[in-house]
N, C-alpha and C positions, 0 to 999 in steps of 0.2 A: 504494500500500500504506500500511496508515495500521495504529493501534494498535484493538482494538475494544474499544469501549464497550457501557455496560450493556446501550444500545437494540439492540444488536445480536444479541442471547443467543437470541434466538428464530430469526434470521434463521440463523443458523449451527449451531443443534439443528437445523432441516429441512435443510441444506445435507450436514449430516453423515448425518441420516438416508437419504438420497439412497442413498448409499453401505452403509449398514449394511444397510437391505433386500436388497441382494445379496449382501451379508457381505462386502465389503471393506475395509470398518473396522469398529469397535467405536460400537456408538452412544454417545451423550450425553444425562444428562439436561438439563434446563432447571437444577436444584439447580446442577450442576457444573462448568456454561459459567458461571453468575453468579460463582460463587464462584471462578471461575479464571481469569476475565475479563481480569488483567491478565496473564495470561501468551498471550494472542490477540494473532495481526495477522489484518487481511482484505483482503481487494481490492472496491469496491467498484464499479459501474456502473449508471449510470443509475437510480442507488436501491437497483438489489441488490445483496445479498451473493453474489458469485460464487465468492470465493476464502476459505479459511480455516487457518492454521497456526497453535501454539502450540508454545511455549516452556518447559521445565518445568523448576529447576536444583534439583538430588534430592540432591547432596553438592559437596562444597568442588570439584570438581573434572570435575563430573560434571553433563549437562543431556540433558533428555530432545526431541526433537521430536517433535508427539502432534497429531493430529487433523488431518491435513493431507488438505485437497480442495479440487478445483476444479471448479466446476458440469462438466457434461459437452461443452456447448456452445462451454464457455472453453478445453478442455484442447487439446493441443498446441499453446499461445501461449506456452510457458516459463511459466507460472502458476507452478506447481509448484515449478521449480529455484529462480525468484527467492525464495519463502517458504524454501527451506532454504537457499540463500546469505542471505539476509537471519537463516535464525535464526542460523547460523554465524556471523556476524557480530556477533549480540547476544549468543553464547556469550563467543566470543573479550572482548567488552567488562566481561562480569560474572568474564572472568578464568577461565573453564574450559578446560581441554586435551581434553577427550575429549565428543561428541555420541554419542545412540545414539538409536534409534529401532524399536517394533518394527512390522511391516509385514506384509501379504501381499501384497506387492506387491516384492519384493527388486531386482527388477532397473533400476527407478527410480532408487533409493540407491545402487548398482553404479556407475551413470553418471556418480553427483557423489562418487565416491571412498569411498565408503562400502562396507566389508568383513563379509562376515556372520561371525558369533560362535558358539559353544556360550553359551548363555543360561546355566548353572553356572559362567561365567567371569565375570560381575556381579555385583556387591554386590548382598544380600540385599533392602537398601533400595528397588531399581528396581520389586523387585513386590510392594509396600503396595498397588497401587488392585487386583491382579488377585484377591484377594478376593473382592470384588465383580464381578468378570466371567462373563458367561453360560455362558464355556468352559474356566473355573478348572474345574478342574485338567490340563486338556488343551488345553493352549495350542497354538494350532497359528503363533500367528507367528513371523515370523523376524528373529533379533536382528542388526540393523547396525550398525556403530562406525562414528565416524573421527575419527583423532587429528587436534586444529587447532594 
């Protein structure tokens, strides 16, 4: 697992889109991986990008985990838990008490101690980017905490 770089913004828009053609995540554009680039980690193999998670810290206290995939081929390798123990851990370093993340996929986060939420219990702050989302104003994902 390494930190991602510029070169890799294209490799993780299709890795993400994988997923978003089935509506399991939200896509990405090319604008939005560049410019957030530093809040990415990936896993990398044999050249590709298989794995991808980000880190997002939204208030004093507060970090979002956003974007997380694993090619389909990789998954049930622990891919997955290591990018959210690993972001835990860059939480915990920038000094936050609380990770959230939202998902359609709940019971992944369930496994690593993560509790689902009334999304009305969040500062307002968490949903700046959902503006611009496909499914603004009907959001169907589901909000998970967990205090670190």
């Amino acid at each position: 697992m390494r930190k991602a770089t510029l070169n890799d913004a294209e490799s993780i828009r299709k890795l993400i889109g994988l997923f978003a053609a089935d509506g399991t995540m939200l896509p990405r554009s090319i604008n939005y991986l560049i410019s957030n680039i530093r809040d990415f980690w990936v896993i990398e193999e044999g050249g590709d990008i298989v794995g991808c998670c980000a880190l997002h810290p939204l208030w004093y206290n507060l970090v979002e985990i956003k974007s997380l995939a694993v090619r389909k081929d990789y998954q049930n390798k622990k891919l997955g838990k290591k990018f959210v123990e690993n972001c835990i851990d860059e939480a915990k370093t920038l000094g936050a008490g609380q990770v959230f993340t939202l998902t359609y996929i709940p019971g992944f986060f369930e496994k690593l101690g993560f509790q689902k939420k009334k999304k009305e219990a969040m500062p307002h702050k968490i949903w700046a980017e959902c503006i611009n989302c496909p499914h603004f104003p009907d959001c169907d994902e589901v909000l998970m905490v967990k205090e670190i």
